[in-house]
Phi, psi and omega in degrees: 000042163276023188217116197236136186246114173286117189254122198236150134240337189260222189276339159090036168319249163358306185292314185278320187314319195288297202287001205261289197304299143348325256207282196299336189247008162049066182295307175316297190291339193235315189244354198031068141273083185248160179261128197247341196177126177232115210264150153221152189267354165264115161290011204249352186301159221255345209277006190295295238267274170344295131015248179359291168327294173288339180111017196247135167316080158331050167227178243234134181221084177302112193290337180301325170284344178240210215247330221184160169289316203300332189272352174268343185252346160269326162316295188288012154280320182299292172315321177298325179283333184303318163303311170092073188273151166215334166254090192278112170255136159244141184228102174082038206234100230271349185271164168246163239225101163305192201263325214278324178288293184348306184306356198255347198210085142302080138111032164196052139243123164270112204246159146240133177220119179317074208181157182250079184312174338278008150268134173102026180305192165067187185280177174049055190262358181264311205290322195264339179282321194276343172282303190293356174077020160306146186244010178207127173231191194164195180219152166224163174244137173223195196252119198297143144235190186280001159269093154000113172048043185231355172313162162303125182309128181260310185196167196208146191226127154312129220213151169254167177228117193271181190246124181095025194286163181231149178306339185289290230300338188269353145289307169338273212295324178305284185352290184332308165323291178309290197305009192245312187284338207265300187312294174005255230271343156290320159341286217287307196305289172341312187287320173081052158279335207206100154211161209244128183232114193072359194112346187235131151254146206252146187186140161274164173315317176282011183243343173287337196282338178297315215247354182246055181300120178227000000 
């Protein structure tokens, strides 16, 4: 799984921490780990021009031209082969995912959700984490399945949630996170250090000690 097609709708945060950290730990060169392709389901996203920039193949499959998800998740299945993706990250990609796509890439999707699962799946987790009085949030990263936030957990980094915190400042700190935790654990997957068998996901002691942030 070393040819990774990354899918956005926005700016695409996530996406440059993941190829920056590649890009410094020489991924290409030692692991043949490349980002091969970048899909956004926006043309307006900011992260195509970043793409763009480093030299990574671009293009935009507007979920807004079609009729249905399904007929929109084969184009974007099409594109993915076009790349010749074998590992799908989404990073900030804003659609939920049908059973049907899930089903093309079994134990090679990757999601990050601004949250410590299973609490706070769905949106607007800093405003319900500071409501519910947690006194630790965080992010994880897992493996999509056809439940919304509901895949097996891959890896997961901790937040203290402070007094006078605001939903900005504590997406700040989770953010920080995300960029630390995501390359992580897309590396390890690529790698095949980190895989879901059966329903379990399998990782030895050095890649959960990787994988375990505080």
């Amino acid at each position: 799984m070393k040819n990774i097609v990354v899918l956005i709708s926005g700016r695409g945060s996530n996406f440059k921490a993941v190829y920056e950290t590649s890009a410094k730990e020489k991924w290409a060169e030692i692991w043949g780990i490349r980002i091969v392709g970048v899909i956004s389901n926006r043309p307006e996203a900011a992260g195509l021009e970043f793409a763009q920039s480093v030299g990574i193949p671009t293009a935009v499959v507007d979920h807004k031209k079609y009729e249905d998800r399904e007929s929109f998740e084969r184009d974007l299945v099409k594109q993915i082969e076009a790349f010749h993706g074998e590992l799908v990250v989404l990073a900030g990609f804003m659609r939920v995912l049908t059973p049907y796509f899930v089903r093309q890439y079994p134990g090679r999707i990757l999601n990050i959700h601004p949250a410590l699962l299973p609490s706070f799946p769905g949106l607007h987790t800093h405003e319900r984490a500071l409501e519910a009085g947690v006194r630790i949030h965080g992010v994880t990263v897992h493996f999509v399945s056809d439940v919304l936030d509901g895949g097996e957990i891959i890896g997961q980094a901790a937040v203290p949630v402070l007094a006078g915190d605001t939903p900005d400042k504590l997406a700040e700190r989770v953010l920080k996170k995300e960029h630390i935790l995501y390359p992580r654990a897309i590396r390890l997957v690529a790698c095949q250090k980190v895989r879901l068998e059966e329903g379990t996901v399998k990782m030895d002691l050095e890649s959960s000690e990787q994988l375990a942030i505080f």
